[in-house]
C-alpha positions as CSV (number, residue, x, y, z in Angstrom):
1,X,-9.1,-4.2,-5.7
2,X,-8.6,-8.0,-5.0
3,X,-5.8,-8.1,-7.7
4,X,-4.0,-5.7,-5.8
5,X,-4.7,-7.0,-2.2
6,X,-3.4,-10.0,-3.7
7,X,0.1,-8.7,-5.1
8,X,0.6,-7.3,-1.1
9,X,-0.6,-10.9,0.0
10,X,-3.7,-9.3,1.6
11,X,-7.1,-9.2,1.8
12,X,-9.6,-7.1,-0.3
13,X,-11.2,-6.3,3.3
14,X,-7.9,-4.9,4.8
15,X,-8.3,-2.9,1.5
16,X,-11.8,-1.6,2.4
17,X,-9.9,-0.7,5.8
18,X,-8.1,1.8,4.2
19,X,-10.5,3.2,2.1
20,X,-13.0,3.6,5.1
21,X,-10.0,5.3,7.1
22,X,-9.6,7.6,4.0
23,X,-6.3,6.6,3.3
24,X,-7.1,5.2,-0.3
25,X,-9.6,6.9,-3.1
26,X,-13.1,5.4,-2.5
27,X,-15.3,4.2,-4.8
28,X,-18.5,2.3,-4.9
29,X,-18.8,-0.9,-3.6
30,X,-20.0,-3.3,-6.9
31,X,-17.9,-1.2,-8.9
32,X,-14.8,-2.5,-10.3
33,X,-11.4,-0.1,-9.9
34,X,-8.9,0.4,-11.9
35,X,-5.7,1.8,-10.1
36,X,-3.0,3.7,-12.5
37,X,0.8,2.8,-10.8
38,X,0.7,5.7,-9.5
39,X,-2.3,5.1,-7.0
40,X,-0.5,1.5,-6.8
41,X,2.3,2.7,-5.5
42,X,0.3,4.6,-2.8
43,X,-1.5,1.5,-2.2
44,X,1.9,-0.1,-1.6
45,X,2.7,2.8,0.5
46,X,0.2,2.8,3.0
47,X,0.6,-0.9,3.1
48,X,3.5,-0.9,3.9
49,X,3.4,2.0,6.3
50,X,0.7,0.3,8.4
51,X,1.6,-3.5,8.5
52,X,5.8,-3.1,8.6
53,X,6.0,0.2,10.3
54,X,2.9,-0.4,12.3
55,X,2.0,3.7,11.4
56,X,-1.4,4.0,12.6
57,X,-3.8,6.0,10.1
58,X,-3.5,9.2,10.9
59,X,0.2,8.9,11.1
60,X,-0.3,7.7,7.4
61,X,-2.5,10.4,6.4
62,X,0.2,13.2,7.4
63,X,3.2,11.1,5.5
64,X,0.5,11.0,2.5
65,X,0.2,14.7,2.9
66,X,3.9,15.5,3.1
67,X,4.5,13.7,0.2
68,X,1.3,15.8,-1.8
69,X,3.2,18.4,-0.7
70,X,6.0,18.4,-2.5
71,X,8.6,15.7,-2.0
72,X,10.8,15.5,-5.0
73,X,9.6,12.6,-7.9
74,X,12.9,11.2,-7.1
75,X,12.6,10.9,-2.9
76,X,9.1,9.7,-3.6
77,X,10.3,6.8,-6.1
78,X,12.8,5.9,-3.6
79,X,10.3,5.3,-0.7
80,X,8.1,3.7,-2.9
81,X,10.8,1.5,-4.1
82,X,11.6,0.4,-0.8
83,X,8.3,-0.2,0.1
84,X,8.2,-2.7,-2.8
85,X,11.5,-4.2,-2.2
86,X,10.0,-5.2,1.4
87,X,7.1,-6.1,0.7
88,X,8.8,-8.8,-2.2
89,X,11.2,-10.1,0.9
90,X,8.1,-10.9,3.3
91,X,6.8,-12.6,0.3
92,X,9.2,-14.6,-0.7
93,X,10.3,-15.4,3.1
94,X,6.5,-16.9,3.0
95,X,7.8,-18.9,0.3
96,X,10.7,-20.5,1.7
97,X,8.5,-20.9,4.9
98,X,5.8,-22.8,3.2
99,X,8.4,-25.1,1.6
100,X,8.9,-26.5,4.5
């Protein structure tokens, strides 16, 4: 969980968040997870969703249903793809900032 909280410069707690809000799979506390990129991608997702949308969880929830539902592979790449994309720019715009 930390390695991913720290690709989306965040914290492992705002990672608990979402698990708690049932927006990521649970699991138990002192055990480490492993997250296929599939589930990464949702991570990135509902990341994304909440902190650069500003979607509040249940908001998230029904996007996460619609896309269980049956979104094509190819729309879902495409959102998740974006998601990524801006999540990269913030990054690197904390870069540049921190060069400063």
């Amino acid at each position: 969980m930390s390695a991913v909280a720290e690709i989306l410069k965040t914290k492992p707690r705002t990672m608990r968040m979402y698990e708690e809000r049932g927006l990521l799979p649970g699991g138990h506390e002192k055990e480490k997870k492993l997250y296929s990129l599939e589930e990464i991608d949702r991570i990135m997702l509902v990341h994304y969703l909440a902190t650069h949308e500003r979607i509040n969880a249940n908001g998230i929830r029904f996007i996460l249903k619609l896309l269980d539902w049956g979104i094509t592979q190819e729309a879902k790449e495409a959102l998740f793809k974006e998601a990524q994309e801006l999540i990269e720019k913030e990054s690197m715009a904390e870069i540049k900032e921190g060069d400063l």
